[in-house]
DRENDO-1510 file (C-alpha; in Angstrom, 1 decimal, always signed):
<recs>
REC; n; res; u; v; w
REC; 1; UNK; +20.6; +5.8; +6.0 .
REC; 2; UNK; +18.2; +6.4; +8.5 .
REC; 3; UNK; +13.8; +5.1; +7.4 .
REC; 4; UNK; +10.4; +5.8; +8.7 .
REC; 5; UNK; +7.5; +4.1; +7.4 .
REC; 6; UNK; +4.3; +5.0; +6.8 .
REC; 7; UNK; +0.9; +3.8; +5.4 .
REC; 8; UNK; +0.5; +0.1; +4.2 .
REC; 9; UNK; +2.7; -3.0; +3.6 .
REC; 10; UNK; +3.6; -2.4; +0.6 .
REC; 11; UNK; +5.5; +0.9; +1.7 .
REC; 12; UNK; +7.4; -2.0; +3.9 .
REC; 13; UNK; +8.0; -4.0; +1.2 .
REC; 14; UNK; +9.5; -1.2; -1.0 .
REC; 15; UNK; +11.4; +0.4; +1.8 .
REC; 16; UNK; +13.1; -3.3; +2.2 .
REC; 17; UNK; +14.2; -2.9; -1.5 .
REC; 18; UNK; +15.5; +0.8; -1.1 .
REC; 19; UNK; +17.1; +0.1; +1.7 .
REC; 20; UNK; +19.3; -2.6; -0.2 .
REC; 21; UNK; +19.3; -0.8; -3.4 .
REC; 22; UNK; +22.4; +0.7; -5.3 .
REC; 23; UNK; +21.1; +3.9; -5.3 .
REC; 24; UNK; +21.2; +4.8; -1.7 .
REC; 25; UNK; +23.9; +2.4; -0.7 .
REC; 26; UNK; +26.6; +5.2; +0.3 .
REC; 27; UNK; +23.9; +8.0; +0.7 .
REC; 28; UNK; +23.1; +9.4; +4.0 .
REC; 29; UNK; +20.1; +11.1; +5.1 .
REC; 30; UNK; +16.5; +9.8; +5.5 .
REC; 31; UNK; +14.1; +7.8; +3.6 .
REC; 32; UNK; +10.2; +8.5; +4.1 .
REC; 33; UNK; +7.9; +5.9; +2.8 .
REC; 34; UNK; +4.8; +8.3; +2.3 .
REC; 35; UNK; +1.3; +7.8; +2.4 .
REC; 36; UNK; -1.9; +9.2; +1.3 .
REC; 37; UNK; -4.6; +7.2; +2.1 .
REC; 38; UNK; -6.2; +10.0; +4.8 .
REC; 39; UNK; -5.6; +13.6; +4.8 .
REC; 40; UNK; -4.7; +12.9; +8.2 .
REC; 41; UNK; -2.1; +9.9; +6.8 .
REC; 42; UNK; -1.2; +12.8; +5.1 .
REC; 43; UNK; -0.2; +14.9; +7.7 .
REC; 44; UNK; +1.8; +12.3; +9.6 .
REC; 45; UNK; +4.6; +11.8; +7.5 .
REC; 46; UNK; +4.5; +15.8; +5.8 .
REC; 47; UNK; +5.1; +16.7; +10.1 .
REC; 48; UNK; +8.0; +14.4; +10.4 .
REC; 49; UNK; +9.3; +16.2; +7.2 .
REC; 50; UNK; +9.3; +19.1; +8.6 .
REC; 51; UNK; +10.6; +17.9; +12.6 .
REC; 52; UNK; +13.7; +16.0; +11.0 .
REC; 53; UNK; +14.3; +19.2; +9.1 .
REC; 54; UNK; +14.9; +21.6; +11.8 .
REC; 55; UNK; +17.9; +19.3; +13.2 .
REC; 56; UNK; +19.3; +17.2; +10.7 .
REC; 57; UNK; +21.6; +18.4; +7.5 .
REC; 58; UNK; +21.2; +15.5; +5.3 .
REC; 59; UNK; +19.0; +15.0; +2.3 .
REC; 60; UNK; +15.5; +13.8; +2.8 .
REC; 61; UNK; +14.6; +11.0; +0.5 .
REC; 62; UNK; +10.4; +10.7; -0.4 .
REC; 63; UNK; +9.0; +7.3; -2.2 .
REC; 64; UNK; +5.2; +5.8; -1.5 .
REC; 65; UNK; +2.2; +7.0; -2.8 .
REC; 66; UNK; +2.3; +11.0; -1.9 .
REC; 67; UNK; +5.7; +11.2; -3.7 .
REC; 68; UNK; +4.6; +9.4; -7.5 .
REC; 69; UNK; +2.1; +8.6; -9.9 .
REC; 70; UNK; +2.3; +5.7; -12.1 .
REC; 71; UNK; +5.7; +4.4; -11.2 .
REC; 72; UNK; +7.9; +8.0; -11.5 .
REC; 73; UNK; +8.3; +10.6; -9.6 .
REC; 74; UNK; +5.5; +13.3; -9.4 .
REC; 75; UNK; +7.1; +16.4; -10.9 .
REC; 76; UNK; +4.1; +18.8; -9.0 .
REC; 77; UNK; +5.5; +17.1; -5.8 .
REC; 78; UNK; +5.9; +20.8; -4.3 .
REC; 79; UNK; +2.9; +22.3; -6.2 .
REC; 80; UNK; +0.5; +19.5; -4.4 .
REC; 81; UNK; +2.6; +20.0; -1.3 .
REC; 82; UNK; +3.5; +24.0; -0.9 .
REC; 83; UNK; +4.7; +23.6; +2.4 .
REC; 84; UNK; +7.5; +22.0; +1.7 .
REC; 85; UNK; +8.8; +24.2; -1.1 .
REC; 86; UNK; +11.3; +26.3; +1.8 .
REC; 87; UNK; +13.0; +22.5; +1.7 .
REC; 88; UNK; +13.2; +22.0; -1.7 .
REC; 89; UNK; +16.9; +21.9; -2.0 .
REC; 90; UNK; +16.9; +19.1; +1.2 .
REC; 91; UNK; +14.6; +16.9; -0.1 .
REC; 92; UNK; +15.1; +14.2; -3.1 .
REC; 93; UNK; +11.4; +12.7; -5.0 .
REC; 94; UNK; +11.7; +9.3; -5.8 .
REC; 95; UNK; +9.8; +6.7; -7.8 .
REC; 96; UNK; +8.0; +3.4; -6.3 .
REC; 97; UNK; +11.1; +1.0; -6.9 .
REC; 98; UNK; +14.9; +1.5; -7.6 .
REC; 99; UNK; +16.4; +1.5; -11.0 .
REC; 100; UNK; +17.7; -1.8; -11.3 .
REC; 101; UNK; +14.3; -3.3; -9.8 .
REC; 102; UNK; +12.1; -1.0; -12.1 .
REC; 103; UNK; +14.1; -3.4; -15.4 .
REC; 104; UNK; +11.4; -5.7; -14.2 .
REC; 105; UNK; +9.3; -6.3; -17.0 .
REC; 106; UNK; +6.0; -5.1; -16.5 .
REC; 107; UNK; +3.4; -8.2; -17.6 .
REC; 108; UNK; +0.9; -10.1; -15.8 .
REC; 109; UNK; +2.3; -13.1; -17.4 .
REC; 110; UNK; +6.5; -12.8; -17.6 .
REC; 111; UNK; +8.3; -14.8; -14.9 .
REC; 112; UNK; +10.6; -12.5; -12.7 .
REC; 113; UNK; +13.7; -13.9; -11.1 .
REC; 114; UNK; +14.6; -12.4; -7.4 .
REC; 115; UNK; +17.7; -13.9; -7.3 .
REC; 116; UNK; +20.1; -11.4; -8.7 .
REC; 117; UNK; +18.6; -8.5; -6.3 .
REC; 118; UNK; +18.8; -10.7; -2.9 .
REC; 119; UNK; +22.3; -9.5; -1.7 .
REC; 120; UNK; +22.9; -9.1; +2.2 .
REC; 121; UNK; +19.1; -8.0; +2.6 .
REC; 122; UNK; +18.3; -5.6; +6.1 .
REC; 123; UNK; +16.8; -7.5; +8.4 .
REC; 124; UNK; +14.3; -4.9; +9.3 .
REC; 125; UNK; +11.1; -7.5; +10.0 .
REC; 126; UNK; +11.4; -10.9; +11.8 .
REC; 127; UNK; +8.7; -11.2; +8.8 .
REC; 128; UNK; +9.0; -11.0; +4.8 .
REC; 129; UNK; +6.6; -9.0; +3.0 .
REC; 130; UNK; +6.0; -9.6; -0.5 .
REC; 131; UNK; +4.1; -8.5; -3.2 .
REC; 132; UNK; +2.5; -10.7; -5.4 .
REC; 133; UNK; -0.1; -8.1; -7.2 .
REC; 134; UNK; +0.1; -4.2; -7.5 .
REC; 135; UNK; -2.6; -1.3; -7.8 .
REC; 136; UNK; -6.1; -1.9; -8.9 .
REC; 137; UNK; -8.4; -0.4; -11.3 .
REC; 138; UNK; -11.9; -0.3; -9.4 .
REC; 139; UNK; -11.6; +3.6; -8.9 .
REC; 140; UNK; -13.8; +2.9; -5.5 .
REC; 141; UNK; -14.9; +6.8; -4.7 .
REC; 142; UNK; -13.5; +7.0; -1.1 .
REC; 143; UNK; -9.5; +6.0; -3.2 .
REC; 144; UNK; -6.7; +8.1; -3.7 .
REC; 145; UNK; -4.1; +5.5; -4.2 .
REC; 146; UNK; -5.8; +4.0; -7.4 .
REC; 147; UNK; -5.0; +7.4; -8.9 .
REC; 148; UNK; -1.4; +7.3; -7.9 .
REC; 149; UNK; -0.7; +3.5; -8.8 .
REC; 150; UNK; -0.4; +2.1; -12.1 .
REC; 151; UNK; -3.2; -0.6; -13.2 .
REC; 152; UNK; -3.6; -3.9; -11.6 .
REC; 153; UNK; -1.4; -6.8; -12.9 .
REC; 154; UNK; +0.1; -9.4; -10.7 .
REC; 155; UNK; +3.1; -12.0; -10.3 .
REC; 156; UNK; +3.7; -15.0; -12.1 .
REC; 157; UNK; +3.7; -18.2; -9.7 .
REC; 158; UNK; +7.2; -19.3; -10.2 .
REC; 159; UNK; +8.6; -15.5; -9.3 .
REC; 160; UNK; +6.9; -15.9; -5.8 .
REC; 161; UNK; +7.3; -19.0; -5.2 .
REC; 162; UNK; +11.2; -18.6; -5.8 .
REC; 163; UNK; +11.1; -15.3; -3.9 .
REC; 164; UNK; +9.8; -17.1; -0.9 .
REC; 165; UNK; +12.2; -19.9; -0.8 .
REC; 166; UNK; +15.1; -17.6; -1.2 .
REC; 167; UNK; +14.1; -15.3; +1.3 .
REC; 168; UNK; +13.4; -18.7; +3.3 .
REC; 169; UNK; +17.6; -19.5; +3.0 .
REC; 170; UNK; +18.4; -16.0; +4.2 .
REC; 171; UNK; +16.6; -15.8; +7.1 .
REC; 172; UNK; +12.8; -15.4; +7.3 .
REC; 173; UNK; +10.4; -18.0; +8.6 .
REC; 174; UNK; +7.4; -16.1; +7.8 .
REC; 175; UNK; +6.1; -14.3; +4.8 .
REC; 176; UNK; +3.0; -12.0; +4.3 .
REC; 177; UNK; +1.4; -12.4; +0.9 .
REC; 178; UNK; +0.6; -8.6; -0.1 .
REC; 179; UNK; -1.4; -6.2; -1.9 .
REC; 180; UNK; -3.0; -3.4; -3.3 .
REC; 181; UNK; -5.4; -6.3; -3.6 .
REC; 182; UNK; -3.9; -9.4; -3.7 .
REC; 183; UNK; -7.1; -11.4; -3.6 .
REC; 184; UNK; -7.6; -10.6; -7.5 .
REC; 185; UNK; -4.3; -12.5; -8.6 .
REC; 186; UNK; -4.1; -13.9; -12.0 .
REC; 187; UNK; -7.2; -12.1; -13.5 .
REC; 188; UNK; -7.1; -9.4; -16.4 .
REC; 189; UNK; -8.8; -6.7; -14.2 .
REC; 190; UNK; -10.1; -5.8; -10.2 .
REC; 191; UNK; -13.4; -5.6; -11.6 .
REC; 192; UNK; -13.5; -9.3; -12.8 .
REC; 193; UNK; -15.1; -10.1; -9.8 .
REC; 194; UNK; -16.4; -13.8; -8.9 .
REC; 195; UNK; -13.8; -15.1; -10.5 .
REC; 196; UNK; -10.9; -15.3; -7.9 .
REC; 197; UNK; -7.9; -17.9; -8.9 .
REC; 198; UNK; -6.2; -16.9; -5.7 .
REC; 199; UNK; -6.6; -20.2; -3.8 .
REC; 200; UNK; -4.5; -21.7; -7.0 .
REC; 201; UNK; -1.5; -19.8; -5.7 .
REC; 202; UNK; -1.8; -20.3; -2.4 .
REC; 203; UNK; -2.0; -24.4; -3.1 .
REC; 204; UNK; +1.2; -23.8; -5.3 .
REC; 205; UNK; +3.2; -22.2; -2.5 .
REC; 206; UNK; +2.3; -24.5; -0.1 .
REC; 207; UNK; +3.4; -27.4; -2.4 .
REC; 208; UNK; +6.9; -25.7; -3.5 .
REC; 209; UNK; +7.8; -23.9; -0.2 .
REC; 210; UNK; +8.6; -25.3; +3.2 .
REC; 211; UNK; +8.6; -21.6; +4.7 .
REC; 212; UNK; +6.5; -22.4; +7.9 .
REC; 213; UNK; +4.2; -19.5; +8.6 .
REC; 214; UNK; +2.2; -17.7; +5.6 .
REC; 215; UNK; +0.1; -15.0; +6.4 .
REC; 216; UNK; -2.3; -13.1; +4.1 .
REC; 217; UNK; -2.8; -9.7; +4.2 .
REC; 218; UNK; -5.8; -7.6; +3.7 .
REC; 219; UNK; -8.6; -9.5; +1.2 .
REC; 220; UNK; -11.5; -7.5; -0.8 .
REC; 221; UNK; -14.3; -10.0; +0.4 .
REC; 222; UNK; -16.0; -10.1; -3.5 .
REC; 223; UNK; -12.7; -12.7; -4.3 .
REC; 224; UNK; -12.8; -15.1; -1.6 .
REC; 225; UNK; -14.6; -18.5; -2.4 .
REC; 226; UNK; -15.0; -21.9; -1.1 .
REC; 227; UNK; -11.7; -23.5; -2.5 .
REC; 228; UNK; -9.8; -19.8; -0.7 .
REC; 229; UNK; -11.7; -21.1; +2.3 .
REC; 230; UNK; -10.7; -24.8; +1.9 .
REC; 231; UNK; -6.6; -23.5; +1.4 .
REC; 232; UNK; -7.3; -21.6; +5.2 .
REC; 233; UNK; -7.7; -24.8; +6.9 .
REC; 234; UNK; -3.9; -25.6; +6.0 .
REC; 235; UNK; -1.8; -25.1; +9.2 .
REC; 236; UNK; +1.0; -23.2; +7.2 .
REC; 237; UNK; -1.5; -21.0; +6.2 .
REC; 238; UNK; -2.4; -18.8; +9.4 .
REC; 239; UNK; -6.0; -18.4; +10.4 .
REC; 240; UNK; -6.3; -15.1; +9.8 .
REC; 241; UNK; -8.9; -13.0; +7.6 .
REC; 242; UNK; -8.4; -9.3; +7.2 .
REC; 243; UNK; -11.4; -8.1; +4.7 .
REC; 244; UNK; -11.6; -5.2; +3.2 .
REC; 245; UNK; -15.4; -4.7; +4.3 .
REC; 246; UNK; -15.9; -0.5; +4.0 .
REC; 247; UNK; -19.3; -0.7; +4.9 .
REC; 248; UNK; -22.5; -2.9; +6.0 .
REC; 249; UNK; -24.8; -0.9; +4.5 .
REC; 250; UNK; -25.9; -1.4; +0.8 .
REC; 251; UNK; -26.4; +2.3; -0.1 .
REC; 252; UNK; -23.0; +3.3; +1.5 .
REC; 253; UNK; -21.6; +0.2; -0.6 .
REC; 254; UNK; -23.2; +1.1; -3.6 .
REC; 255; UNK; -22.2; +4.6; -3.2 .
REC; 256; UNK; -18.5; +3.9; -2.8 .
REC; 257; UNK; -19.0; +1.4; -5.9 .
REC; 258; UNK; -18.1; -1.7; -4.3 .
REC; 259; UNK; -18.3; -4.8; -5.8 .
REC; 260; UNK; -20.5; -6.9; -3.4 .
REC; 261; UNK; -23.7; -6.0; -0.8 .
REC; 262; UNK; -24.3; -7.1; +3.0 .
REC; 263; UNK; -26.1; -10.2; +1.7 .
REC; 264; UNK; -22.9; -11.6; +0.2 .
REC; 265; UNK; -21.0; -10.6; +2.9 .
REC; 266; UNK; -23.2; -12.1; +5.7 .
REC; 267; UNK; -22.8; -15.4; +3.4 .
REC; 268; UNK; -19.2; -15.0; +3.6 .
REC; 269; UNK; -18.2; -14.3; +7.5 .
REC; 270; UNK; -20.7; -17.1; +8.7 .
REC; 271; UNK; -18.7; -19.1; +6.4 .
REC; 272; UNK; -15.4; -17.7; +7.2 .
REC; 273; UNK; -16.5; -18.3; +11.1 .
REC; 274; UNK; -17.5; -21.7; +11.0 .
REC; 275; UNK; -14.0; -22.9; +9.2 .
REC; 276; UNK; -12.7; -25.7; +11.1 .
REC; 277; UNK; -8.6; -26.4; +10.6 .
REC; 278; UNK; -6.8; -29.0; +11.1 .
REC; 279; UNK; -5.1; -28.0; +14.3 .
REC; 280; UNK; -8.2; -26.7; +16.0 .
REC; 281; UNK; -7.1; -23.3; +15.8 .
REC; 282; UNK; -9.9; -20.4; +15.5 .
REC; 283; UNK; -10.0; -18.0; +12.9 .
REC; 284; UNK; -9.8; -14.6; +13.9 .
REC; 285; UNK; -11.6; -12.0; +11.9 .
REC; 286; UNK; -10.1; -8.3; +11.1 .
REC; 287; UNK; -12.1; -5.5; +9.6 .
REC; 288; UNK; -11.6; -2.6; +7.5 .
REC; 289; UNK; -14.2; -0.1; +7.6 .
REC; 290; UNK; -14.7; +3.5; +6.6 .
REC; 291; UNK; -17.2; +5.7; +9.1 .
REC; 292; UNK; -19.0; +8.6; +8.1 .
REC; 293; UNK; -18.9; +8.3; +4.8 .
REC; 294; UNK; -20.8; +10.8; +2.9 .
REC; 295; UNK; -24.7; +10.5; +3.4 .
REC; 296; UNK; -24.1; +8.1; +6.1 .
REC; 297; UNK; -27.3; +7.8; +8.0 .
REC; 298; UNK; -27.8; +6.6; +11.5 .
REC; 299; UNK; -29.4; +2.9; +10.3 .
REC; 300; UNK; -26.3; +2.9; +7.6 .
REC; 301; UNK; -24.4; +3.4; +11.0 .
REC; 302; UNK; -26.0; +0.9; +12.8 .
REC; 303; UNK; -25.9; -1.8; +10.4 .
REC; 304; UNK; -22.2; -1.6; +10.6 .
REC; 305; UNK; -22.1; -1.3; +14.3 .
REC; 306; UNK; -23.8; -4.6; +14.4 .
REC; 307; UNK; -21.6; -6.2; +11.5 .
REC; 308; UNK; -18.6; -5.8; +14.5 .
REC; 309; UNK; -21.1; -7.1; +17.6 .
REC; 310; UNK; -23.2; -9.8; +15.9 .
REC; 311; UNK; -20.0; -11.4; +13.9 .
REC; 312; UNK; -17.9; -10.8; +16.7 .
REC; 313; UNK; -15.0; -8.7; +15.1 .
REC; 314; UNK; -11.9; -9.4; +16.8 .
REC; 315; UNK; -9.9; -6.2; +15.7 .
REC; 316; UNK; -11.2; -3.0; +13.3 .
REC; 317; UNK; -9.3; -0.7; +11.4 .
REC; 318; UNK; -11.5; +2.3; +11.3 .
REC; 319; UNK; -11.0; +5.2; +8.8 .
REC; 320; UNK; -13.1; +8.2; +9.0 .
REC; 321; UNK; -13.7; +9.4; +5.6 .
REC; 322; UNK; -11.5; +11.7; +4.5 .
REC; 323; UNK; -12.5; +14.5; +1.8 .
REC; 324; UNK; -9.1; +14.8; +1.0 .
REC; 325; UNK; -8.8; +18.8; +1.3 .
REC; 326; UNK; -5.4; +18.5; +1.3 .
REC; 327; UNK; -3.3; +17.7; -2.0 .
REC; 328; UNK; -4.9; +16.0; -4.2 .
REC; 329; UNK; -8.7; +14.9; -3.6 .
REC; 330; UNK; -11.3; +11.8; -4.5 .
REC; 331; UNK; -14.4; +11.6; -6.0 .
REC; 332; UNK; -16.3; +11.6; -2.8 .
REC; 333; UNK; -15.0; +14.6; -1.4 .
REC; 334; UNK; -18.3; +16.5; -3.6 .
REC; 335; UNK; -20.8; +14.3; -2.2 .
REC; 336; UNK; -23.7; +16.0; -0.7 .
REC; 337; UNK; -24.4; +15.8; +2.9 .
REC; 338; UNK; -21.3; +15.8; +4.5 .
REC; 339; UNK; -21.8; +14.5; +8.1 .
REC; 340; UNK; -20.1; +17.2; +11.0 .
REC; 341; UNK; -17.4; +16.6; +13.3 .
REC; 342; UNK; -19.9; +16.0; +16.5 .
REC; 343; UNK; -21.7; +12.8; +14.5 .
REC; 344; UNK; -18.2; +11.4; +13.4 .
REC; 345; UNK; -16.7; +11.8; +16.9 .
REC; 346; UNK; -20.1; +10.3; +18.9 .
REC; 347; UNK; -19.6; +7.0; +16.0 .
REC; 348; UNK; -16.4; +6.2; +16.6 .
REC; 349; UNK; -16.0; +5.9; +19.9 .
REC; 350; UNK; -19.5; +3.7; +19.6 .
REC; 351; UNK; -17.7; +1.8; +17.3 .
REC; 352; UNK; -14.0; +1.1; +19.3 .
REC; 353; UNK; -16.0; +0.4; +22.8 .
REC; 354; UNK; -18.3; -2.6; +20.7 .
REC; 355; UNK; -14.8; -3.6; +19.3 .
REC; 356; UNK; -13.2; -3.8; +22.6 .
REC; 357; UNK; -15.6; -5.9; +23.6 .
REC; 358; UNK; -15.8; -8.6; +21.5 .
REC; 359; UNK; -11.7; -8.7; +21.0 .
REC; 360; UNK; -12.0; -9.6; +24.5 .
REC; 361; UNK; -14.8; -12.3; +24.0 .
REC; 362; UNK; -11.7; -13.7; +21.6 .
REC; 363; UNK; -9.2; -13.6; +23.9 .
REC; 364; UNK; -11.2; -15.4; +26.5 .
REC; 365; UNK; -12.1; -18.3; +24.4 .
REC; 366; UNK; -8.9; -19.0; +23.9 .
REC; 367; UNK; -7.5; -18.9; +27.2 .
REC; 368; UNK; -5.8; -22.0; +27.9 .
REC; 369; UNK; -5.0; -23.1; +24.3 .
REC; 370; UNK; -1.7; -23.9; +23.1 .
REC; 371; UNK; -0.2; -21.8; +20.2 .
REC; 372; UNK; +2.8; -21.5; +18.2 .
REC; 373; UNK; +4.5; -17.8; +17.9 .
REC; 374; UNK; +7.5; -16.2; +16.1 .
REC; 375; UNK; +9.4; -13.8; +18.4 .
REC; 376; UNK; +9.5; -10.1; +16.9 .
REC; 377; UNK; +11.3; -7.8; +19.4 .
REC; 378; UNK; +12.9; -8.9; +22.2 .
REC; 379; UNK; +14.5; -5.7; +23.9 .
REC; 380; UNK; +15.2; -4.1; +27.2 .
REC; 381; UNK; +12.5; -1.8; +28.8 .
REC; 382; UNK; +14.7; +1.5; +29.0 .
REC; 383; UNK; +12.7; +2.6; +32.4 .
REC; 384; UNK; +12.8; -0.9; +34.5 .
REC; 385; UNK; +15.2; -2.7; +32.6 .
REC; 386; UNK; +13.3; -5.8; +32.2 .
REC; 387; UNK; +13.1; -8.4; +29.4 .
REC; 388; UNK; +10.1; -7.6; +26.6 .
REC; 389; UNK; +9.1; -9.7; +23.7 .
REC; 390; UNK; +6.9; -9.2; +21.3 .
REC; 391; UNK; +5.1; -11.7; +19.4 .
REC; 392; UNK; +1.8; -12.9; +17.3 .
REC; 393; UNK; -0.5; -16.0; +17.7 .
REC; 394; UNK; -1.0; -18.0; +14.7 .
REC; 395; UNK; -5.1; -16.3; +15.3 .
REC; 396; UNK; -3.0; -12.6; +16.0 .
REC; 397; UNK; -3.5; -12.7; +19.9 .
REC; 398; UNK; -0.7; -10.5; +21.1 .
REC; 399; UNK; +0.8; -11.3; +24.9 .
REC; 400; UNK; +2.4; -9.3; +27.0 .
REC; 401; UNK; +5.0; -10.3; +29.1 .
REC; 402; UNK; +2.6; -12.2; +32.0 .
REC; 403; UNK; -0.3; -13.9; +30.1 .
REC; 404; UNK; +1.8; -16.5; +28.8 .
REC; 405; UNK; +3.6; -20.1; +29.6 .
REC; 406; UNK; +6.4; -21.6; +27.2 .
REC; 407; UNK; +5.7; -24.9; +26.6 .
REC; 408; UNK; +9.0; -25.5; +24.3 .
REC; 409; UNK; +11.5; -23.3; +22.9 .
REC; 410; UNK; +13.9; -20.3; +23.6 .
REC; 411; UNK; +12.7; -16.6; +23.7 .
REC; 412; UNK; +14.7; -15.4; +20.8 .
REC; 413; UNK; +14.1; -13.1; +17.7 .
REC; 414; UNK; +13.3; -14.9; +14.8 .
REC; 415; UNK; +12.8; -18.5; +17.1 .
REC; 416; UNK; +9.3; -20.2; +17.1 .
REC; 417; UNK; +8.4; -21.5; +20.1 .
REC; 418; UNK; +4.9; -23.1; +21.6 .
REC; 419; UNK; +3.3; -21.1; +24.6 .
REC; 420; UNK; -0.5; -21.1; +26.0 .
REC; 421; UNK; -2.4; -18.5; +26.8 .
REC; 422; UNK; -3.3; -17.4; +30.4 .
REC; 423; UNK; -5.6; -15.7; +32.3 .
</recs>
């Protein structure tokens, strides 16, 4: 069974637990992890649909977010997606999870053992992703996926903390705690803001796990306090924080109904900068951000132009705000004054060239520091035949295969080795 991914991590996740699932063990064909988080995300995976079709003869299996609605598999799949209907008879719809997962019960509360579905797992990521909350109920207006998900609820402790340690025995050495948004673990709703317990997990896992590297995947800022902060300065814990920002404008905020303004946030990332850990290392600071949202003036623009320069962003995932025209759409998509392509165009590329600029001033202030990595990919270059690896700074400074010295270990997949960074 051949895979392609697409969208977020929790597609990986999912397409970690097809992959090893009963139900496809002695099928052949392809499974798509779909996504719909863009019309343009959209178009992605409905193209490799269509490219895979004109050469392969095997069924084409369709999971993630543009294939289901609460859990099952969307009935109006070809209604939503005409162009597919020629391949009807190629192509199977399936739900989120397999069968024997979806006995899971479904309750905020109920402990779920992992054991019994760890069999020989597919080593598809030198890292683990795991869930440890699903979906949200904030129905922000720029959101497809809320609409497709089923309501926030989220893992008991024990559950992930087991998970990780038996993953640990496998093989992995590093797990990504994972989302729709993980940040609101343990409460009753995603709009229970200011009340985060999340740093209560993350001090559990780190007591009853000896798995050494835990990242944390994307955060909605209006969950992250001082005791989140404190847990960062653990060294297990890697110095990374990927917030879901959207905007740096208060009427753009307040227009996509976030839960927090510019003011908190400004609070937050001088905070979040000026975290010092206990092995020196510096935080690095991801972004997500929608442009050219609807109404979007210039000055909205501008503000968060200068969120990226003045805070000193070290990498941007920038979505330009999709309307949605194809399949199904969001709330937003009617919202007067709709900017033209010319305006979106001219404030992106403003946006990636201030970006590129201050991922450099990163890089450069930590030439000459010592790090620890976990080797991803080591493979042959297919053209000159030479050695490349591929790997992550605890701070997500990538190297290529010259910017780097090994100060201990063996360039292996899967090994953890010390290096510094060069010029």
């Amino acid at each position: 069974m051949q895979y392609k991914i697409f969208g977020c991590k929790v597609n990986k996740y999912y397409t970690d637990e097809w992959m090893n699932s009963d139900y496809l063990k002695d099928k052949k064909g392809t499974f798509i992890a779909s996504c719909v988080v863009t019309d343009n995300a959209k178009r992605k995976w409905l193209k490799y649909v269509k490219d895979i079709a004109k050469n392969e003869s095997e069924k084409i299996y369709i999971s993630g977010c543009g294939a289901f609605k609460s859990w099952e598999a969307q009935e109006d799949f070809f209604d939503i997606y005409p162009e597919l209907e020629s391949l009807k008879w190629r192509i199977e719809i399936l739900w989120e999870k397999p069968n024997e997962l979806k006995k899971e019960i479904i309750n905020s509360k109920e402990t779920r053992t992992i054991k019994e579905k760890i069999k020989s797992i597919p080593q598809i990521y030198t890292k683990k992703f795991l869930l440890i909350q699903w979906w949200c109920d904030s129905f922000c207006t720029f959101c497809l996926t809320v609409k497709k998900r089923w309501k926030h609820y989220y893992r008991d402790k024990d559950s992930i903390v087991d998970e990780i340690n038996e993953f640990e025995k496998v093989w992995w050495k590093e797990v990504v705690l994972t989302w729709v948004n993980l940040s609101a673990w343990w409460l009753e709703t995603t709009n229970d803001v200011w009340k985060s317990r999340f740093w209560e997990l993350l001090r559990y896992i780190l007591d009853n796990t000896t798995i050494p590297r835990i990242r944390i995947s994307s955060m909605w800022p209006e969950f992250i306090n001082d005791a989140c902060l404190e847990i960062f300065k653990e060294t297990r814990i890697y110095p990374h924080f990927h917030y879901s920002v959207q905007s740096w404008s208060n009427d753009v905020l307040k227009a996509m109904h976030r839960h927090y303004d510019w003011q908190y946030m400004r609070k937050l990332l001088e905070k979040t900068k000026n975290l010092v850990r206990k092995d020196w290392v510096e935080v690095s600071i991801w972004a997500d951000l929608i442009i050219w949202f609807p109404g979007e003036t210039e000055e909205d623009f501008l503000d968060t132009y200068n969120l990226v320069k003045d805070w000193l962003i070290t990498k941007i995932h920038a979505f330009p705000f999709s309307p949605h025209t194809t399949g199904e759409s969001v709330p937003a998509w009617s919202f007067p004054n709709q900017l033209s392509d010319q305006i979106k165009k001219d404030r992106m590329w403003r946006l990636e060239e201030i970006w590129e600029y201050t991922r450099d001033k990163f890089i450069e202030r930590n030439i000459w520091k010592v790090f620890e990595v976990l080797i991803e990919v080591v493979k042959k270059d297919e053209k000159t035949w030479k050695t490349i690896w591929k790997w992550w700074s605890q701070n997500y400074i990538d190297v290529d295969n010259t910017n780097f010295e090994v100060i201990s270990g063996t360039i292996k997949r899967n090994e953890i080795i010390t290096w510094k960074l060069l010029k």
